[in-house]
DOZA-403752 format. One record per residue: x, y, z of N, C-alpha, C in turn. Coordinates in nm, 2 decimals. Layout:
N
X/Y/Z/X/Y/Z/X/Y/Z
...
This chain:
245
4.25/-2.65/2.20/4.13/-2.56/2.16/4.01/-2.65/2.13
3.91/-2.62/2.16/3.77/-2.70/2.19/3.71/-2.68/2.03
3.70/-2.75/1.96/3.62/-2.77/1.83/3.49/-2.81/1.81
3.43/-2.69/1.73/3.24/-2.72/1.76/3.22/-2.85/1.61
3.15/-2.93/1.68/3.08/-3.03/1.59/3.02/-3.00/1.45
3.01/-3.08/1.34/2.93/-3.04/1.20/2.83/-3.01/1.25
2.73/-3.13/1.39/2.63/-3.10/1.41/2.59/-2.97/1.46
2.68/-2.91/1.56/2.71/-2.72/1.66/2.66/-2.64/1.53
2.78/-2.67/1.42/2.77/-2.57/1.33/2.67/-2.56/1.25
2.58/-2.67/1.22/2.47/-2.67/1.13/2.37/-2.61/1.17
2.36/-2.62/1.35/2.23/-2.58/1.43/2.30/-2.40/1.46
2.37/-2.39/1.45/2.41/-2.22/1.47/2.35/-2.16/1.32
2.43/-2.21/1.24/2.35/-2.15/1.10/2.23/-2.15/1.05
2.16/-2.23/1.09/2.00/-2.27/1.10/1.94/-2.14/1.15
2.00/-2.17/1.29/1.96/-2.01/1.38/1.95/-1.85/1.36
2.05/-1.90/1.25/2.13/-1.71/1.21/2.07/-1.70/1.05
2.00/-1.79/0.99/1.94/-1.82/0.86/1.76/-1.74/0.92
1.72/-1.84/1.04/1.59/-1.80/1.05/1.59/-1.65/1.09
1.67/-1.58/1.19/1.72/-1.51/1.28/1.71/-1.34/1.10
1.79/-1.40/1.01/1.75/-1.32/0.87/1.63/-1.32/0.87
1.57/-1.46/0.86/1.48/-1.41/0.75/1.36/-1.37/0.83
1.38/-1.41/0.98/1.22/-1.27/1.06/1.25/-1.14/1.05
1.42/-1.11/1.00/1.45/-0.96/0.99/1.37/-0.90/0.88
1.41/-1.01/0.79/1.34/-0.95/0.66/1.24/-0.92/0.62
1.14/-1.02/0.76/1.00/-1.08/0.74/0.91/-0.92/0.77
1.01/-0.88/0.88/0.96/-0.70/0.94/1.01/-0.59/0.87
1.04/-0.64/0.79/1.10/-0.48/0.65/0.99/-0.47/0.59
0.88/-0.41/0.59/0.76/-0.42/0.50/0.63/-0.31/0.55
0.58/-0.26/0.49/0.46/-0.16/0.52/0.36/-0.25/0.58
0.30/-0.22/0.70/0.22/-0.31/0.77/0.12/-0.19/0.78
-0.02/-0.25/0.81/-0.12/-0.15/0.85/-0.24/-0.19/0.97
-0.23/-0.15/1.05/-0.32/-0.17/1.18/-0.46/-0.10/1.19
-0.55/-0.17/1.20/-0.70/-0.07/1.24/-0.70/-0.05/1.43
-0.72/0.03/1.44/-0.78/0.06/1.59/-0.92/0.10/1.62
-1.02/0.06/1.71/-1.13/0.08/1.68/-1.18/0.09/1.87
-1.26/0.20/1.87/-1.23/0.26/2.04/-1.43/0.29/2.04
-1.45/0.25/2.11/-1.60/0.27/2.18/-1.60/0.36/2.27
-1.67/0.47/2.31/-1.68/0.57/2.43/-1.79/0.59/2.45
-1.85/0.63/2.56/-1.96/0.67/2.60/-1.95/0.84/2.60
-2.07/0.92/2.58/-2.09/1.00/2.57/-2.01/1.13/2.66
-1.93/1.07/2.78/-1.84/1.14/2.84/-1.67/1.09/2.77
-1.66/1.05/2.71/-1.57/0.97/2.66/-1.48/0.89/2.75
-1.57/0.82/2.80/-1.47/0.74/2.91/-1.45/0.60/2.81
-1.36/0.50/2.81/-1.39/0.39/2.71/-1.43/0.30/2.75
-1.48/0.24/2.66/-1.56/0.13/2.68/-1.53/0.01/2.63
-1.47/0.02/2.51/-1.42/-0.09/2.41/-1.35/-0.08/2.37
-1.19/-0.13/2.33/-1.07/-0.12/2.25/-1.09/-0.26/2.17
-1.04/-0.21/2.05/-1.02/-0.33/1.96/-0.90/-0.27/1.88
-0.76/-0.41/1.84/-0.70/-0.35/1.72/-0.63/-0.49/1.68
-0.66/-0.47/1.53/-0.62/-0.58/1.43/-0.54/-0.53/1.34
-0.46/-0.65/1.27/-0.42/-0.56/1.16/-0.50/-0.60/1.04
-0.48/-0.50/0.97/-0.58/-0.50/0.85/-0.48/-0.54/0.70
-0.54/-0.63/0.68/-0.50/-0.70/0.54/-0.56/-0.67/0.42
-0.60/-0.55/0.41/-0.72/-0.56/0.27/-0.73/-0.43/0.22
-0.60/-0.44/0.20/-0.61/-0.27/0.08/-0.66/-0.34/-0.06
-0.73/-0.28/-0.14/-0.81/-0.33/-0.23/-0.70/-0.29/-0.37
-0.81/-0.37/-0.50/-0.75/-0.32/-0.59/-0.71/-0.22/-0.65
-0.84/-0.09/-0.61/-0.84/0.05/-0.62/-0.73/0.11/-0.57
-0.70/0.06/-0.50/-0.56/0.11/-0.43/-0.48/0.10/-0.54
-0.46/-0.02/-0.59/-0.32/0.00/-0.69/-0.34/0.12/-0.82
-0.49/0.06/-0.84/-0.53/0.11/-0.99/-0.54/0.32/-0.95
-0.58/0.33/-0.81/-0.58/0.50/-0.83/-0.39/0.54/-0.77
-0.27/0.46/-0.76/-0.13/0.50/-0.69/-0.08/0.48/-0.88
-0.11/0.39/-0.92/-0.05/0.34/-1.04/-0.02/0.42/-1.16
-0.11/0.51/-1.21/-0.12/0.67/-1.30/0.00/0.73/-1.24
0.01/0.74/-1.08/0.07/0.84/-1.01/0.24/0.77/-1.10
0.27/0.70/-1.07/0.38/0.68/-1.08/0.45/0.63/-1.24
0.32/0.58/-1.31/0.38/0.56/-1.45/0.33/0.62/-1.51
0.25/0.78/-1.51/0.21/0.87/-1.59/0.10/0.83/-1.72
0.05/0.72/-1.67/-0.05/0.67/-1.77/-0.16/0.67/-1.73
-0.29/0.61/-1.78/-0.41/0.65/-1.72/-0.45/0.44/-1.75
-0.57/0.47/-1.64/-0.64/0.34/-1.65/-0.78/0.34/-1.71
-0.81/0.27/-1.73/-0.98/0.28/-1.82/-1.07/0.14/-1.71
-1.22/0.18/-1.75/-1.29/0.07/-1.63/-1.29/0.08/-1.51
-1.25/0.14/-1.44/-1.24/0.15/-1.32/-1.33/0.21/-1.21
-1.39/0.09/-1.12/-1.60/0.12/-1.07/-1.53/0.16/-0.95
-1.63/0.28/-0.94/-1.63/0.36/-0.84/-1.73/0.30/-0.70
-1.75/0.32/-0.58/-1.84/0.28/-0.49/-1.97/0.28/-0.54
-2.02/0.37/-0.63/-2.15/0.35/-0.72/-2.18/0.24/-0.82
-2.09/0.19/-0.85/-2.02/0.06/-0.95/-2.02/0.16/-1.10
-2.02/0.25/-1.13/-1.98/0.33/-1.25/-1.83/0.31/-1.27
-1.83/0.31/-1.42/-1.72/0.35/-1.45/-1.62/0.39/-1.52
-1.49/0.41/-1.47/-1.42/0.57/-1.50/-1.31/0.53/-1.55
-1.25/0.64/-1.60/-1.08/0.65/-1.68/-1.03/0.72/-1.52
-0.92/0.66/-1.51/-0.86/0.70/-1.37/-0.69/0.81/-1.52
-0.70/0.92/-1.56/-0.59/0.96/-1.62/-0.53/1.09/-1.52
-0.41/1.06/-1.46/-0.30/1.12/-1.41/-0.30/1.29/-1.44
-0.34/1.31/-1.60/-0.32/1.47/-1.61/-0.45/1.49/-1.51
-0.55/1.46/-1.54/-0.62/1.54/-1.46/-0.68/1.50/-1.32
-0.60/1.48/-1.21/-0.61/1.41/-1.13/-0.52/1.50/-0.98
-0.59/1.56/-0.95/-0.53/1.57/-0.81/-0.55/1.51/-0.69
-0.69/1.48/-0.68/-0.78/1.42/-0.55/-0.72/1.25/-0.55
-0.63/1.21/-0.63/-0.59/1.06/-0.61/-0.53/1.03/-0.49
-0.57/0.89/-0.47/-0.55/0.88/-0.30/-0.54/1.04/-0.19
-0.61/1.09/-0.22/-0.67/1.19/-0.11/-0.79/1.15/-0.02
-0.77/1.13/0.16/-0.85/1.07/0.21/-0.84/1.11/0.35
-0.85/1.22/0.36/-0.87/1.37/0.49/-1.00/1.44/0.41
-1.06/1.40/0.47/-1.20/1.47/0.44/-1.28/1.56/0.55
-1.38/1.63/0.54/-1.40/1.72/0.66/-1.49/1.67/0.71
-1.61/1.72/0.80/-1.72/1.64/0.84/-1.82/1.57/0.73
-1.89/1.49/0.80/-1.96/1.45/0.73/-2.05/1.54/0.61
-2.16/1.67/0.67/-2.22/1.72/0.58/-2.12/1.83/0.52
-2.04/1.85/0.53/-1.98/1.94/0.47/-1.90/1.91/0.33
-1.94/1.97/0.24/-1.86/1.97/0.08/-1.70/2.03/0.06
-1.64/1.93/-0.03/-1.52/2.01/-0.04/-1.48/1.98/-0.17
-1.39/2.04/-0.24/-1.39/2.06/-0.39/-1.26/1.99/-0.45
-1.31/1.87/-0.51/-1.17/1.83/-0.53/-1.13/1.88/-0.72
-1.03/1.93/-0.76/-1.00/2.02/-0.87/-0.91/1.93/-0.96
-0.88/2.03/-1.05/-0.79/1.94/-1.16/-0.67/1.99/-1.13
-0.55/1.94/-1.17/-0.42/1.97/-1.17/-0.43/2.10/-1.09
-0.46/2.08/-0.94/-0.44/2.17/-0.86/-0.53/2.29/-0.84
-0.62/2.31/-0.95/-0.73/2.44/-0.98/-0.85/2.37/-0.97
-0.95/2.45/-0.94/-1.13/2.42/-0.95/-1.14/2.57/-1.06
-1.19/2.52/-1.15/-1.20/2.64/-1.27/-1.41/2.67/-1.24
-1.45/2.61/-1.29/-1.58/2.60/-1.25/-1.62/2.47/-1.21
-1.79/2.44/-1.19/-1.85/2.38/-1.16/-1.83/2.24/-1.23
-1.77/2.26/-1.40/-1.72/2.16/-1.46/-1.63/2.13/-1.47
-1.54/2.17/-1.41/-1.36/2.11/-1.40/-1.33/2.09/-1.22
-1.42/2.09/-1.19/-1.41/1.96/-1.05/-1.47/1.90/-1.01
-1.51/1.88/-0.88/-1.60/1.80/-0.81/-1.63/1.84/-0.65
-1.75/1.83/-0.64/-1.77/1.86/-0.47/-1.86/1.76/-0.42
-1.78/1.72/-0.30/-1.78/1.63/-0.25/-1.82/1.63/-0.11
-1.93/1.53/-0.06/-2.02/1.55/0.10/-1.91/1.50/0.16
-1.82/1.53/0.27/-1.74/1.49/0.38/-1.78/1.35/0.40
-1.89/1.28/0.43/-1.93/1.17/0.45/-1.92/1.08/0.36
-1.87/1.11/0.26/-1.83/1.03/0.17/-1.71/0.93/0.12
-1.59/1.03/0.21/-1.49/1.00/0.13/-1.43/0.97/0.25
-1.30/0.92/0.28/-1.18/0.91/0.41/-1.21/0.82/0.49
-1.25/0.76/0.57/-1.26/0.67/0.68/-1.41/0.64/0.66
-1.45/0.52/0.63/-1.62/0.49/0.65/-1.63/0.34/0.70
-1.76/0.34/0.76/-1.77/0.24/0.83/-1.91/0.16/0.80
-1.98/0.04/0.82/-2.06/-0.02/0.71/-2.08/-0.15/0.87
-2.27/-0.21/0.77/-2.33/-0.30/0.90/-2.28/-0.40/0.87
-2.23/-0.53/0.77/-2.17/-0.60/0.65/-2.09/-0.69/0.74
-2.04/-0.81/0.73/-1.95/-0.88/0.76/-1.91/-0.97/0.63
-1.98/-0.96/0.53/-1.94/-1.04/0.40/-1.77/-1.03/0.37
-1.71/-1.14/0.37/-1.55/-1.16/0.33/-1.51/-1.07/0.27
-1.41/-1.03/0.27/-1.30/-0.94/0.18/-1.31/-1.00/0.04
-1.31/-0.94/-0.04/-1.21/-0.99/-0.18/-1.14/-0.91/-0.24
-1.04/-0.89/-0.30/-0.96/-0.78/-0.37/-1.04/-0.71/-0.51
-1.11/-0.74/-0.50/-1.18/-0.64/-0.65/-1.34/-0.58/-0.58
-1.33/-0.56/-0.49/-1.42/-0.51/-0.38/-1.42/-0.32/-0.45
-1.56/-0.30/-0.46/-1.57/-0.18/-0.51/-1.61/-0.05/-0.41
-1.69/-0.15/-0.31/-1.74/-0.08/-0.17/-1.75/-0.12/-0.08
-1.78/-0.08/0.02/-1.84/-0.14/0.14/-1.95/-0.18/0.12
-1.98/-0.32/0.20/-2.10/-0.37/0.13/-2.26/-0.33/0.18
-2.26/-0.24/0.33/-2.37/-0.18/0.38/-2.33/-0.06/0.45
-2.26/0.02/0.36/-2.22/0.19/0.47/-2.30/0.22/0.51
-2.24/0.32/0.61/-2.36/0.33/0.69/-2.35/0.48/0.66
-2.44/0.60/0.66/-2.41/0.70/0.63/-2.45/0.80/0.70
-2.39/0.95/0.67/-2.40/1.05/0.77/-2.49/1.06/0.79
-2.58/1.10/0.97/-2.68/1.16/0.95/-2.69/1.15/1.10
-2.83/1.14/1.13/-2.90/1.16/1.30/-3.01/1.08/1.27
-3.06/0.97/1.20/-3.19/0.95/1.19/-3.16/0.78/1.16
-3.24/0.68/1.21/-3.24/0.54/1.20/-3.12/0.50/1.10
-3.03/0.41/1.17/-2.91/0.35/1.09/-2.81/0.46/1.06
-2.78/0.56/1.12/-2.68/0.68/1.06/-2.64/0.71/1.16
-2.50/0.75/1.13/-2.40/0.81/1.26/-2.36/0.94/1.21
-2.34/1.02/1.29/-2.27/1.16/1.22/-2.14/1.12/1.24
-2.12/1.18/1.10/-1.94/1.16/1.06/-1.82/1.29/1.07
-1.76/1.28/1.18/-1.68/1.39/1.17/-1.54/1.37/1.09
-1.49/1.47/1.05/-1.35/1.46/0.94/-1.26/1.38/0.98
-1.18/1.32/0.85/-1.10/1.23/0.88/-0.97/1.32/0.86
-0.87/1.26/0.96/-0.77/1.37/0.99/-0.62/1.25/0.98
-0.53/1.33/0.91/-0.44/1.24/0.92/-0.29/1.31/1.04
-0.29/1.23/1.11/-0.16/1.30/1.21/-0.04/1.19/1.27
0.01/1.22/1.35/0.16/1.17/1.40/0.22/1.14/1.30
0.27/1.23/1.23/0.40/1.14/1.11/0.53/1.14/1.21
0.54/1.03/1.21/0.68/0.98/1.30/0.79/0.91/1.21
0.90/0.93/1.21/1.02/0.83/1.23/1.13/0.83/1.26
1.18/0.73/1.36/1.23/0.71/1.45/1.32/0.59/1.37
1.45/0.58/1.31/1.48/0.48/1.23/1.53/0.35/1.38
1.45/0.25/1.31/1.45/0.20/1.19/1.27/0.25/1.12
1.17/0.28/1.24/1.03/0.29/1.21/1.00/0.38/1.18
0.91/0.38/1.13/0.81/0.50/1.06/0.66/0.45/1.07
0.56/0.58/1.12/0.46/0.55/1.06/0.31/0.69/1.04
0.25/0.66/1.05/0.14/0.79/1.04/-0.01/0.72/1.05
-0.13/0.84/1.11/-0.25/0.75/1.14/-0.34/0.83/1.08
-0.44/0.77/1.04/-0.57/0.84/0.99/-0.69/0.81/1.09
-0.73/0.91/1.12/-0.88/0.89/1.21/-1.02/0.97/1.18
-1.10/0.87/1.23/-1.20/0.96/1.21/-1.32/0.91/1.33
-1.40/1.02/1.36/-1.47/1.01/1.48/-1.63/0.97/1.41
-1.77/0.90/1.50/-1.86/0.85/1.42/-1.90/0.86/1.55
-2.05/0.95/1.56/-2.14/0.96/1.73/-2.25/0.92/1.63
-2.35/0.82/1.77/-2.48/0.78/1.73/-2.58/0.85/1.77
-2.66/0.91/1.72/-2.77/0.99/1.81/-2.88/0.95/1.70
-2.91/0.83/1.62/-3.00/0.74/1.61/-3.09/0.73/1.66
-3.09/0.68/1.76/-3.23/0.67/1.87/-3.23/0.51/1.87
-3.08/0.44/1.86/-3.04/0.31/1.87/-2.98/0.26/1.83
-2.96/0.13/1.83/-2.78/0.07/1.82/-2.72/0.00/1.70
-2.65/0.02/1.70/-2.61/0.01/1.56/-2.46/-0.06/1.51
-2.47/-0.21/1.47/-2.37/-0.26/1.48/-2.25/-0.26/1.36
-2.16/-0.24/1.41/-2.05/-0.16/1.34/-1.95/-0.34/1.26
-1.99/-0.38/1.15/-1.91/-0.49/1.14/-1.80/-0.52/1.01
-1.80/-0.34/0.93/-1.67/-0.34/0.80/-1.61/-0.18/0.86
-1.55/-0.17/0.80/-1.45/-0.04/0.82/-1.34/-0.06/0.69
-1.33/0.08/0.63/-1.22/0.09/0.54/-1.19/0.24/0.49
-1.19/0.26/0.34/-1.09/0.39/0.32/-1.16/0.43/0.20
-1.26/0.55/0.17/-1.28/0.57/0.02/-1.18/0.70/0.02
-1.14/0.73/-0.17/-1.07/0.80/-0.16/-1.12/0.87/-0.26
-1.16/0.97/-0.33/-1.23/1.07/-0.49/-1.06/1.06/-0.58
-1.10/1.09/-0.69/-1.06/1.13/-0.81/-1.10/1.18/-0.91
-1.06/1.28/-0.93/-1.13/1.33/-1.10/-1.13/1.20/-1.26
-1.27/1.23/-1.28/-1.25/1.17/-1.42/-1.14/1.24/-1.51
-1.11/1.09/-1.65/-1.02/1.17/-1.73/-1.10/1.22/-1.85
-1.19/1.27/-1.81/-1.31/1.36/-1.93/-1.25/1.53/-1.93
-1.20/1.58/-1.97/-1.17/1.72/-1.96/-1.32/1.84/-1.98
-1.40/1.91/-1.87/-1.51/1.93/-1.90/-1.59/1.86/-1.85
-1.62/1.70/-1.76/-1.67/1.68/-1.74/-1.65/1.61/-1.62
-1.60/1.64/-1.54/-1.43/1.62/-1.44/-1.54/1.58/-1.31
-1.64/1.64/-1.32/-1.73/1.65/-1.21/-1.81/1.48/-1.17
-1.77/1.45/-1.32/-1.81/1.28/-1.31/-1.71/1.21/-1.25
-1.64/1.23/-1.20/-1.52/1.14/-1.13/-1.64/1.11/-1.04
-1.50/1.00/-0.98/-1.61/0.92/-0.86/-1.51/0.90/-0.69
-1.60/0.83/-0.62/-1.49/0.77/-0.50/-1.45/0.63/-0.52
-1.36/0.59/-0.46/-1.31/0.47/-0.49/-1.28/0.39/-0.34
-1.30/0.31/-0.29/-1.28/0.24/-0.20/-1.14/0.13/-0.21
-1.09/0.18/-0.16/-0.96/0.15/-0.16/-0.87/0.06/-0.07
-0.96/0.05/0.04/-0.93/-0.07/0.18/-1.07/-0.07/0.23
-1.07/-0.22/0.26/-1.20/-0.23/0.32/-1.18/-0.36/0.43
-1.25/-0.36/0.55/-1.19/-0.49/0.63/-1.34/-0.49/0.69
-1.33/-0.66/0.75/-1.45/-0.70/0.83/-1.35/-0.65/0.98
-1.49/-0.65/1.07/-1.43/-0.62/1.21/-1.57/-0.76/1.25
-1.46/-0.79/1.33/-1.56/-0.95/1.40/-1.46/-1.00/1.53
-1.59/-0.99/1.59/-1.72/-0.94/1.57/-1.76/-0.79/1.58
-1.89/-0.78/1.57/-1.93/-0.68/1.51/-1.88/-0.58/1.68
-1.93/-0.46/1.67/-1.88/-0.35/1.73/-2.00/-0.31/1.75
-2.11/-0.32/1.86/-2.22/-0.28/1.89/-2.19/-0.12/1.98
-2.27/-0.03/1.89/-2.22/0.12/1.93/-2.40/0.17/1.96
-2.38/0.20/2.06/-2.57/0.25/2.15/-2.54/0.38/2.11
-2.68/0.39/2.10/-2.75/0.53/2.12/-2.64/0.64/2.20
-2.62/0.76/2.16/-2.51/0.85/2.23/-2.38/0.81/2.26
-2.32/0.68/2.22/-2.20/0.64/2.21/-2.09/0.72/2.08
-1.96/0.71/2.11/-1.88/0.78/2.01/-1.79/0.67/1.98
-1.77/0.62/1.83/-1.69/0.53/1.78/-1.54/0.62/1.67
-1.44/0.53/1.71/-1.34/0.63/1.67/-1.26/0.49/1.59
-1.19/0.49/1.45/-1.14/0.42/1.37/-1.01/0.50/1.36
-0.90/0.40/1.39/-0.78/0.47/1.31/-0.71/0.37/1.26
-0.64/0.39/1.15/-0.53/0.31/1.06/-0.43/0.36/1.08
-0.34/0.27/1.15/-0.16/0.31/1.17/-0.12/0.27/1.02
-0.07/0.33/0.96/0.02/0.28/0.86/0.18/0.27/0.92
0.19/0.11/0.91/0.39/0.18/0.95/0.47/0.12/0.83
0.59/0.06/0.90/0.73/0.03/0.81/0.82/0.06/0.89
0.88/-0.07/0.86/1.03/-0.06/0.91/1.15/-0.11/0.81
1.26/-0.06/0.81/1.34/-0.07/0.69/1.48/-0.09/0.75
């Protein structure tokens, strides 16, 4: 019978060591941006997709209440204000399906809008998918985007339609789900697309004064190069969230 060498065996287990640890390396929440150019018939024009590295601090600080029933203090909103992020009165946390741009929606306390003072309403274009002129670096304590760009029809503005969250898939071992949101230019010129990310609202922990909550920007990424979107063009952003386990 044919016997494998110390050296056979060293280079087999080497193999079946590395062979673990790329298994292990893909057990992990991964997040992709997709970013799609059309012309006004929606034929396409441009595909881009990266993955995105830059969920922000706000991310932990508005998931973090959720899970250890405590509240945070300090915490700057896209306006740089700032808030008590407290769990009781918090429903809108990480909520980031928003409707169109000009349209308001009401984000409430523990599941109710009682009056004008125990929630908050909120412009569609505010919150869920936004996109910005900016290429300045990432950093994790990033409060905003650093030049959004905002709803509208008039010099530097795109209309913003709702951000929509769909395909919840899983297929074991994978899973994943996307968020999108659509952005037309009717500007009257072009407009270069160079951050993209995620705001998301929260109620303050003021009881009574709930309306002061704020949004929070929660991922934010450079796109580079920039993403030159003309006049009557339709730009569309989505974030795959996956995982595999």
């Amino acid at each position: 019978m044919d016997r494998l060498s110390p050296l056979t065996i060293d280079h087999k287990l080497q193999s079946r060591q590395k062979l673990v640890r790329r298994r292990r390396s893909d057990k992990m929440i991964k997040t992709y941006v997709t970013i799609e150019r059309r012309n006004a018939d929606g034929v396409l024009l441009e595909k881009r997709k990266q993955e995105s590295r830059s969920w922000l601090r706000h991310f932990f600080d508005l998931w973090y209440p959720l899970l250890s029933n405590t509240s945070l203090s300090d915490i700057h909103s896209v306006d740089n204000v700032s808030h008590i992020i407290a769990v009781g009165y918090n429903s809108g946390v990480l909520g980031v399906g928003s409707p169109a741009g000009a349209c308001d929606t009401a984000v409430p306390i523990n599941g109710v809008f009682y009056n004008a003072d125990h929630g908050m309403f909120l412009s569609g274009g505010s919150f869920g998918i936004v996109v910005g002129t900016d290429d300045t670096p990432v950093t994790p304590q990033d409060n905003a985007l650093v030049a959004k760009v905002a709803h509208g029809e008039t010099s530097g503005q795109l209309l913003h339609g709702g951000t929509e969250l769909y395909g919840m898939t899983f297929v074991d071992p994978d899973g994943s789900f996307n968020i999108r949101r659509y952005f037309t230019n009717v500007s009257g010129a072009e407009i270069d697309i160079a951050e993209c990310g995620i705001n998301s609202p929260a109620n303050d922990g003021q009881w009574g004064q709930s309306r002061n909550g704020g949004i929070y920007c929660i991922c934010r990424d450079v796109v580079s190069p920039a993403v030159a979107v003309a006049d009557g063009e339709i730009l569309s952003v989505v974030y795959t969230v996956a995982i595999t386990v």
